[in-house]
N, C-alpha and C positions, 0 to 999 in steps of 0.2 A: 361422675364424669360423663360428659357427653361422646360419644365419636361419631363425628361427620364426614361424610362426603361433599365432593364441592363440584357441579359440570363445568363443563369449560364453556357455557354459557355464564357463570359464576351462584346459580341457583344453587341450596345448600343444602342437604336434607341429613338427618339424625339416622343414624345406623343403630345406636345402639345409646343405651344408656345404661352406666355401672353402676356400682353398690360396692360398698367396703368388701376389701378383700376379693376382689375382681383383678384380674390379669388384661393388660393393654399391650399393644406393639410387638405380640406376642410373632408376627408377620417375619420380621427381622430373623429368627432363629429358621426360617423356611428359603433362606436367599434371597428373598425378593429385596431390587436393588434400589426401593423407592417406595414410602408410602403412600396407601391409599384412601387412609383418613386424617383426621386431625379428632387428637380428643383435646375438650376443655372442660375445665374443673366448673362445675356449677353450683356448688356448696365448695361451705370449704373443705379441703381435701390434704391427706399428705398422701403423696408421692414417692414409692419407693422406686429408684430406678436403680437397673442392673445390668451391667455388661452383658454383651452378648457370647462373648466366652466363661464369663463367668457365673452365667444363667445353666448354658451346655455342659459344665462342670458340674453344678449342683443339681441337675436335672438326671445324671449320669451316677453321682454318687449318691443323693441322701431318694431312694424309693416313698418317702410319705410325700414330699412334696412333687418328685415326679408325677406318680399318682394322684394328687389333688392337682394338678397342671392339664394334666391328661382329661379326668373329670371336667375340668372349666371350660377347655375348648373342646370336647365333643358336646357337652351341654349345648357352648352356644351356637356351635353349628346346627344341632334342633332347633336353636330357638330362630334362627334365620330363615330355617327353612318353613318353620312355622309362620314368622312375619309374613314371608313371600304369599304361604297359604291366607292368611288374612288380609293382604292387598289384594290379591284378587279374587278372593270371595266375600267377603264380609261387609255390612255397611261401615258409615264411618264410626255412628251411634254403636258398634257393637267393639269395631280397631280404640275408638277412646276408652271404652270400657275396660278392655284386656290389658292397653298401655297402661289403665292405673291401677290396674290390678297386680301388673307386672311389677310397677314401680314399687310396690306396697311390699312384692315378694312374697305375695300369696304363692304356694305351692311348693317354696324355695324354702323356706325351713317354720318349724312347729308352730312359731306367735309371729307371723305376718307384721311389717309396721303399720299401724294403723293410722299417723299421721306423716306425711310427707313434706320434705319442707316446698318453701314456694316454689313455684314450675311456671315459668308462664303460660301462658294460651298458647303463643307463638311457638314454642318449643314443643308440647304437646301436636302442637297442628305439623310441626314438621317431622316428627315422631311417627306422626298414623299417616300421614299425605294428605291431609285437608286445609281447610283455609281458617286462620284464627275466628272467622265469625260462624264458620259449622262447630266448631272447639266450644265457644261459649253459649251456645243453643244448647248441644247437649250435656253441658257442665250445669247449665240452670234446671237442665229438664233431672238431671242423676240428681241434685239438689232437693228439688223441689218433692220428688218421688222419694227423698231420706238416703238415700243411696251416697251419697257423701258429703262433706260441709268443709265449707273452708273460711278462714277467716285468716290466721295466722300460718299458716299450711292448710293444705289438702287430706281431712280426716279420711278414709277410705273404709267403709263401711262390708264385711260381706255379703251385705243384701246384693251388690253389686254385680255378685256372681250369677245371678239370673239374668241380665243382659246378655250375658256370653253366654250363657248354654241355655237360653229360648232362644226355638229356630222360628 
């Protein structure tokens, strides 16, 4: 799933992008009387939706999934704030690096995915804040250097990992 923001210039940008077993609109249980993204499914996806008294009931009764709830949004509140840190310090060559490593879920549990399904350029550029032809500069240059291959998806290699941590 993607989630986006839209300005009210109508410019779009990617806030976030999920992975199975990821929490969405999670906003709703906080009051807020309007959303402020839009998610769309970009694989295919199922969809568990749930009430929002009915969420505050099992959030209130069963503690494991409270607890793993708790877990997901203080996660991604680091990882926001981390984005924010990579928009404004980092090149774009290093923001693409990270988002595919992200996406790979490097860090996030023991065997990382190592292929990804298709992702556009476009989606990736609106992902990190570049323009789809900085995207495929250095999607040929990670290529070219073995760093990942794509044909059918996007292989994500850990050689990878030395873009983002050389400074």
């Amino acid at each position: 799933m993607k989630i986006t923001a839209i300005s009210a210039a109508g410019k779009e940008a990617i806030i976030a992008i999920l992975g199975p077993g990821d929490f969405f609109g999670e906003g709703c249980l906080t009051g807020h009387p309007f959303r402020m993204g839009n998610a769309t499914s970009i694989t295919l996806s199922t969809v568990l939706v749930i009430d929002k008294s009915e969420m505050l009931r099992v959030l209130h009764e069963q503690h494991d999934l409270s607890d793993l709830f708790i877990d997901f949004v203080l996660k991604r509140k680091i990882r926001i704030e981390e984005d924010l840190v990579d928009q404004l310090f980092n090149s774009t060559e290093k923001r693409l690096a990270r988002a595919l490593l992200l996406l790979a879920r490097y860090g996030k549990q023991e065997q990382p995915e190592t292929v990804l399904p298709k992702v556009s350029q476009q989606t990736l550029a609106e992902t990190i804040g570049a323009t789809p032809t900085q995207v495929k500069l250095f999607m040929n240059k990670f290529k070219k250097l073995g760093f990942i291959k794509y044909d059918d998806g996007i292989h994500v290699y850990n050689s990878l990992l030395s873009v983002v941590l050389h400074d």
